[in-house]
N, C-alpha and C positions, 0 to 999 in steps of 0.2 A: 513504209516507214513514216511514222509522224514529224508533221513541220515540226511541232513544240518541243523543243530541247527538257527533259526532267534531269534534275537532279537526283541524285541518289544517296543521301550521306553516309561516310564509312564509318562506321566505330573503330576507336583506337585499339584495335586487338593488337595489330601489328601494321606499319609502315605498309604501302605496296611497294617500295623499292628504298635503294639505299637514300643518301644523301652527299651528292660529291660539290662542294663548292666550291667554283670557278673562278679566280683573279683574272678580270678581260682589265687589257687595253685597248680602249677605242679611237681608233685614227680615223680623222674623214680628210679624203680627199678635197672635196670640194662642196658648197652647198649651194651651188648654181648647178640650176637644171631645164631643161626642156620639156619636160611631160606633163608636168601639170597634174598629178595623180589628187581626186581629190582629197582621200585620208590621209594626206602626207603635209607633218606639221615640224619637215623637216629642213627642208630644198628652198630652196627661191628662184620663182620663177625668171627663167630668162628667154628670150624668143629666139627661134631660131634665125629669122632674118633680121633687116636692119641693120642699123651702127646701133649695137648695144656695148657702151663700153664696158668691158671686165679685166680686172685686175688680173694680172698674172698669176698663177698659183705659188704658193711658198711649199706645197706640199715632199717636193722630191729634195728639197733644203733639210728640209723638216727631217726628213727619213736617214739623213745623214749624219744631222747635230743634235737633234731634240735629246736631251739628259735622259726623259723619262724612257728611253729604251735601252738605258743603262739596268733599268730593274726587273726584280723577277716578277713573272705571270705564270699564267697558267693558260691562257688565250689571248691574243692579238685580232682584233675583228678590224676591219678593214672597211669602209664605208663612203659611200657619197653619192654625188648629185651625179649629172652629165655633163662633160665641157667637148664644147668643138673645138676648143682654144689648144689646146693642149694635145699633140700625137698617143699614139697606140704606147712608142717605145719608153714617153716621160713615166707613164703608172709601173709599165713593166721594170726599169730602173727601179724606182722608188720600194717597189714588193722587194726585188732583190737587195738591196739596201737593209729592209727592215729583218729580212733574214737574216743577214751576215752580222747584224749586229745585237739579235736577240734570239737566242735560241724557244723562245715559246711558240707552238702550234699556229700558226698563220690562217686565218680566215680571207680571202682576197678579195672583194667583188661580189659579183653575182654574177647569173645568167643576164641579166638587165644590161650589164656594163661590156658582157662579151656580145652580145647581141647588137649592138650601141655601136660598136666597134669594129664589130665584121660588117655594119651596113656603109657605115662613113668612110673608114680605110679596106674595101673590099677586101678584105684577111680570109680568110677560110676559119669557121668558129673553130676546129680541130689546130688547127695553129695557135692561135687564141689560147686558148687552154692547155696545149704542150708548154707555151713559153710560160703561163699563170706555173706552171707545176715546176718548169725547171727554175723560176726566178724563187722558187721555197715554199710556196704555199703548198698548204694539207688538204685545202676544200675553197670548195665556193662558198659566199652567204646564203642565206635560204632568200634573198631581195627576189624578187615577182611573183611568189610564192606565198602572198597574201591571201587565196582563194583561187582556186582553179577549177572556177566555172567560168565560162566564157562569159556568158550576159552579166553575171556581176563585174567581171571586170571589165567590157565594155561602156559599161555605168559608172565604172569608180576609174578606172584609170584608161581609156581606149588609146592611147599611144603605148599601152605598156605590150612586150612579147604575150603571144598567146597563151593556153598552158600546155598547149602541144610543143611549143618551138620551147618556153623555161624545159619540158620534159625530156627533149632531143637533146640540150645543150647539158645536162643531167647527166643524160646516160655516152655522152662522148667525153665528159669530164672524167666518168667512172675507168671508160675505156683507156686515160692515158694517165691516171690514178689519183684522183681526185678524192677526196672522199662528197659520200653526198650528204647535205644538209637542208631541210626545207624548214618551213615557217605555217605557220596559222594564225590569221588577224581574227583576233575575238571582238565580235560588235555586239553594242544592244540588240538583240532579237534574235541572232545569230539561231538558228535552226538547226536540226540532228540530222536535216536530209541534208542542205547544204554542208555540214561536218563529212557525212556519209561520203554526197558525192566529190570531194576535196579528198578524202583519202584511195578515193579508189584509182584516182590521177595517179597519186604516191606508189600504189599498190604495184604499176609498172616500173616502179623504178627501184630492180632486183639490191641496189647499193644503199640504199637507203638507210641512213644509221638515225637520225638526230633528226627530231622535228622540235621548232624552236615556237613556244607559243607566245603571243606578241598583242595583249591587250590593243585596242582603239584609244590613240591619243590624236586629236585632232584641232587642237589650238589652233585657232587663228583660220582655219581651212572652212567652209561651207558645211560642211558636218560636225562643227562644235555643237551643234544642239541638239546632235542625238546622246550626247553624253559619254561616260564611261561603260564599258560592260560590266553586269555586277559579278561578284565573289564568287555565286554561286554558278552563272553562266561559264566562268573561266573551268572552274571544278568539274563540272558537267561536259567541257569541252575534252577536256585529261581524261575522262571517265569512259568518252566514246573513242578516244584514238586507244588507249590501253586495251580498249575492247578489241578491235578490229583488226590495231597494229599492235599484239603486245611483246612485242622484241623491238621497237626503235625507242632511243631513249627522249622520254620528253624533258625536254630546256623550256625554262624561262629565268629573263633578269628579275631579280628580288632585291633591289635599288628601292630605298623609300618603301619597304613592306618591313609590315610589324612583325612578330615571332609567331603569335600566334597565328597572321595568314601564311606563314612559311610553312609550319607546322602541317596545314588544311592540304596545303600544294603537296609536299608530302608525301602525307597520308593516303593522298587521291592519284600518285604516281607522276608526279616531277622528283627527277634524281638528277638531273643536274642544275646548279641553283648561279646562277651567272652572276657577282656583282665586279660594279665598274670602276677599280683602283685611279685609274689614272685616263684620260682623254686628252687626244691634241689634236684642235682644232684648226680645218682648212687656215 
């Protein structure tokens, strides 16, 4: 297989798949974190030792007054940093919470955050994941499921889970009914063989419904100056998972995209189109 990602463009004869668009509410937990990931232009770093003072979280407040879970969606995504501040049972509370009080599809976490949590409160990850299911949630995030090769993620994030450990925590989520969900971070240069070998990771994980594709925003982070990936790489990227995987649905958020890039997404086989109604922040 060739490094070089090609494009291929589709003429509009007809769409490759439908067009279903998705009202998300995004909650984050927290944006304090420990890892340090470099593409992340999200978290703020906090160290694990030290007196680092940090505020308490408002999150599990949040999950029981915030108005905006008086309204309808269509997905609830669920998100954040790392806290040692905070126990296992505060997030698993607050998921429950946003269940009882909004009936939309619940996103909770990730393998990152179950991973997080089985090493600091020795929990057993199979627990972990029973309590995510019964407190309401439908799935995990696709969060560490950035690239699942090892040396890139050594280079880009080396405190993050492996991609054998995000793929274990995957298939024990499935087992206790999770649904599964993963991600693909699109970067400048981004290759067919790395595409390639990031889905054959996927390939063992029999549940696999949704891979969520998630452009390079890297503000503020040491990789601002490799830039965006361009239109056509993202395209290209959709063009080799539909090839490979073409029964999982590909997601991506179309927040600040024009009609006609919606249109291309499309065309080239994203059918579910994610925009972001409402957010309530840590």
């Amino acid at each position: 297989m060739e490094d070089t990602l090609h494009y291929q463009p589709i003429w509009p004869d007809s769409p490759q798949a439908g067009w279903n668009l998705v009202q998300v509410l995004k909650m984050t937990t927290t944006r304090a974190c420990w890892m340090r990931c470099r593409f992340c232009d999200f978290s703020r770093f906090v160290p694990m030792i030290d007196d680092h003072p940090v505020a308490p979280l408002s999150f599990l407040q949040k999950s029981q007054t915030h108005t905006a879970l008086s309204e309808s969606y269509d997905l609830i995504k669920l998100r954040g940093g790392l806290s040692f501040y905070e126990p296992w049972s505060y997030f698993r509370s607050a998921i429950r919470h946003i269940h009882k009080r909004n009936p939309a599809p619940l996103q909770a976490l990730s393998a990152v955050e179950v991973q997080h949590f089985h090493r600091v409160e020795h929990k057993p990850v199979q627990e972990l994941l029973e309590e995510i299911f019964w407190a309401g949630a439908v799935s995990l995030g696709p969060g560490g499921s950035e690239l699942l090769i090892d040396s890139w993620r050594q280079e880009m994030s080396s405190l993050r889970l492996s991609s054998q450990e995000w793929l274990n925590i995957h298939r024990i989520a499935a087992q206790v009914g999770l649904k599964s969900v993963a991600g693909l971070m699109v970067f400048p240069g981004i290759s067919e063989q790395q595409i390639w070998d990031h889905l054959q990771i996927l390939r063992e994980l029999k549940s696999l419904s949704v891979i969520e594709i998630k452009p390079l925003r890297a503000l503020g982070t040491d990789l601002e100056i490799m830039g965006k990936p361009h239109l056509f790489e993202i395209l290209a990227t959709v063009e080799v998972i539909k090839k490979h995987l073409p029964h999982v649905v590909v997601a991506m958020s179309i927040d600040h995209l024009s009609r006609d890039v919606c249109d291309l997404l499309q065309w080239h086989g994203v059918s579910r189109a994610m925009i972001t109604k409402d957010v309530i922040e840590a």
